[in-house]
C-alpha positions in Angstrom: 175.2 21.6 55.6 173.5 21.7 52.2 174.6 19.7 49.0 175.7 22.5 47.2 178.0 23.5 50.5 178.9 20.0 50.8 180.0 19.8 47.2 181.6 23.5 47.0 184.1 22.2 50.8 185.4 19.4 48.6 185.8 21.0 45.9 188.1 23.1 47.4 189.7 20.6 49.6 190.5 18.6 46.4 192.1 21.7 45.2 194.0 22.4 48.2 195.9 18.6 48.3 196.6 18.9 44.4 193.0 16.6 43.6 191.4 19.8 41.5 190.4 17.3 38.7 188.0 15.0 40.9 185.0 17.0 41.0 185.7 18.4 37.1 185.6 14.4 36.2 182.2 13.4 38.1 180.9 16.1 36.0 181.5 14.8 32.9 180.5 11.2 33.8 177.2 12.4 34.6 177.1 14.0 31.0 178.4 10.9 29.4 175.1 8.9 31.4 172.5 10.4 29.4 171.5 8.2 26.8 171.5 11.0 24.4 174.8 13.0 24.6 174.2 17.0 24.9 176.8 18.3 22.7 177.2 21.6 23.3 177.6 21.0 27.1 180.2 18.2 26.4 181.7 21.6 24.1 181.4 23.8 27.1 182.9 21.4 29.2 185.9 20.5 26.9 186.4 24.6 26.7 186.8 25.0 30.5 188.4 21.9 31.8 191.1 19.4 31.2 189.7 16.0 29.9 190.1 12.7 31.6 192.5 10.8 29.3 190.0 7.6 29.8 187.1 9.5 28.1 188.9 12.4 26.0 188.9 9.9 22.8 184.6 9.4 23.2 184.6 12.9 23.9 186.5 14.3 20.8 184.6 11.9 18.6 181.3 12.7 19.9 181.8 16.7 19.5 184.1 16.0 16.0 180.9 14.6 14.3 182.9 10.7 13.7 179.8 9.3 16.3 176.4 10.1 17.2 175.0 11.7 20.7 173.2 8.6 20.6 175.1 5.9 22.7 173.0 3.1 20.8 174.6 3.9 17.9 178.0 4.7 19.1 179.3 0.6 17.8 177.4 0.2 15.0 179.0 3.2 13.6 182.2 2.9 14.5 181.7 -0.4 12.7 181.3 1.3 9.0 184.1 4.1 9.8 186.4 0.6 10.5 185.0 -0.7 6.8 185.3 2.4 5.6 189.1 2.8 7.0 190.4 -0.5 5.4 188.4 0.2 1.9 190.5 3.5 1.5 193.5 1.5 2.8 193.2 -1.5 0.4 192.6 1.0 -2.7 195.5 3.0 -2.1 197.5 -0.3 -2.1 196.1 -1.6 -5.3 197.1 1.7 -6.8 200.6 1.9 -5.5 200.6 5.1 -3.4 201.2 3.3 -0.2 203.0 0.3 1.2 203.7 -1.4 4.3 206.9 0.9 5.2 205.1 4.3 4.3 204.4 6.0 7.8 201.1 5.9 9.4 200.9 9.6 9.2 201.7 9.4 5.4 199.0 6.9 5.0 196.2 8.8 6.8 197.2 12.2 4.6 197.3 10.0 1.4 193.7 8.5 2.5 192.5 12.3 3.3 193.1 13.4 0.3 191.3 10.3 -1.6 188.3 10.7 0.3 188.3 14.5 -0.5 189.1 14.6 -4.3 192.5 15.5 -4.1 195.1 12.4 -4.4 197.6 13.7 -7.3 198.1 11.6 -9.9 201.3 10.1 -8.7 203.5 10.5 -6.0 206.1 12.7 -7.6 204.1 15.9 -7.1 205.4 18.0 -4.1 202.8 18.4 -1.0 200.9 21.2 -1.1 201.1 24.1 2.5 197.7 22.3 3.6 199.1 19.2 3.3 202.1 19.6 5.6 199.8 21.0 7.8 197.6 17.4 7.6 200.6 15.9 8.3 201.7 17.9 11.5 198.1 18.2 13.2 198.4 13.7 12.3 201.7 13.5 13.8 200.4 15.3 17.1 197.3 13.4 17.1 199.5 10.0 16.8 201.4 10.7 20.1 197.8 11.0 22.1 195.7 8.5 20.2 197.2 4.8 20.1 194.4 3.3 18.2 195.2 3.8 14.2 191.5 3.9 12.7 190.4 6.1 15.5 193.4 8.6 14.8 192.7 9.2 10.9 189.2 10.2 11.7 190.3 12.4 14.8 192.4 13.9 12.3 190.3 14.2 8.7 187.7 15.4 11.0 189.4 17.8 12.7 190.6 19.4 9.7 187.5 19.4 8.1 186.3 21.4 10.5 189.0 23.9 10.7 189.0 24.5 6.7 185.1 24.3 5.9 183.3 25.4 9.2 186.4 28.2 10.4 187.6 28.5 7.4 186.5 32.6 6.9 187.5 33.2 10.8 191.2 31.7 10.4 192.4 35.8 9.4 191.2 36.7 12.7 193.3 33.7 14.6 196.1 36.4 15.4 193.9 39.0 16.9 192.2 36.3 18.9 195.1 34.8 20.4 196.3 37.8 21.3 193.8 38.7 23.2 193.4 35.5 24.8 196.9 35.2 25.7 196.6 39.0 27.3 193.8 37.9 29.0 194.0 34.1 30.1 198.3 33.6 29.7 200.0 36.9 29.7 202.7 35.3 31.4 203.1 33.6 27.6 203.9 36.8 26.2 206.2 38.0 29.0 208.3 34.6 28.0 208.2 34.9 24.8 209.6 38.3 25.0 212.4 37.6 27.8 213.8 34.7 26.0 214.0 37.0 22.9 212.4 34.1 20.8 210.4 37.1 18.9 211.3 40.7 19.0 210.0 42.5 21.7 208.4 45.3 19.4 206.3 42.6 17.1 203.5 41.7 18.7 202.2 40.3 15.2 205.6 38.3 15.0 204.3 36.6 18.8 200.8 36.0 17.6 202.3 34.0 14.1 204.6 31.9 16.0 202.0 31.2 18.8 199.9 30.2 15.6 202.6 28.0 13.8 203.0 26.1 17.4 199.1 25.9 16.9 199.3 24.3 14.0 202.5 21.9 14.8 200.4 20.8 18.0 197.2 19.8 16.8 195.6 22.5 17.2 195.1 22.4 20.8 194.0 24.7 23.1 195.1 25.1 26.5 193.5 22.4 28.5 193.9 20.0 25.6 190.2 19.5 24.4 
């Protein structure tokens, strides 16, 4: 028997006694071994499979831009996003827009919008749409990522990618999703539909809600990337 036979029995062995994800993890341990990480198959990975929770943190930092391919670097810049972390902290504290009761969600939004220009002038001015949305992709992140300074960046990143690199294709969301669900999840729809959560006749009305769970789950796609 060859090596590609061998490995095609057990994968579907694994499959058969509820083990699908062994195979799917010794693949991405042998793309985390390279000393230089290859994004875009790490991003092609991440699309098709579930991530081990020991190596979905690296993972989402790696393809979010926080760290480097380069494993060298991977402490030493973790380092300055930690200084970097407890600078924003420590101003906001000197200026009063955060103290030790404000929640941790709070506090990463309130350091977001420092770091990008837009901290109001005090904390009387009501949140902006974006904002909420800051705060409900950071409350999802929280429940998944225990470690503080690693879930702001997770979070700051990830929105920065959705509003400056997907920013023109967010119209075209509902469309997408629609399609996606007919194709990948149609059982979805058929739900959605049964239960009479949305009208039966509004397709559009399925595709905004889908979206608004989107957004009040961080954003995550099926296999939780």
């Amino acid at each position: 028997m060859t090596e590609d036979s061998q490995r095609n029995f057990r994968s579907v062995y694994y499959e058969k006694v509820g083990f699908r994800g062994v195979e799917e993890k010794k693949s991405l341990e042998i793309l985390l071994k390279d000393d230089r990480l290859d994004v875009e198959k790490l991003c092609t990975f991440s699309q098709r499979f579930p991530l081990p929770s020991m190596y979905r943190i690296l993972v989402w930092k790696v393809l979010l831009g926080i760290i480097p391919p380069h494993h060298e670097s991977h402490a030493l810049v973790m380092k300055y996003r930690k200084e970097q972390y407890r600078d924003v902290y420590h101003a906001l504290q000197v200026i009063r827009f955060i103290k030790d009761s404000t929640p941790q969600v709070e506090v990463f939004l309130r350091m977001h919008q420092l770091e990008s220009g837009r901290l109001p002038r005090n904390l009387a001015f009501p949140l902006e749409p974006e904002d909420e949305v800051f705060l409900a992709i950071a409350k999802a992140m929280e429940e998944v990522v225990e470690d503080n300074i690693d879930c702001y960046w997770l979070v700051s990143s990830f929105v920065n990618q959705l509003n400056n690199k997907y920013k023109d294709l967010l119209p075209q969301l509902p469309k997408v999703l629609e399609q996606y669900l007919n194709v990948e999840d149609n059982r979805l729809l058929v739900h959605l539909k049964a239960c009479s959560a949305i009208p039966q006749d509004n397709t559009d009305a399925i595709v905004s809600k889908a979206i608004d769970l989107w957004h009040k789950h961080c954003g995550t796609p099926v296999h939780l990337v």
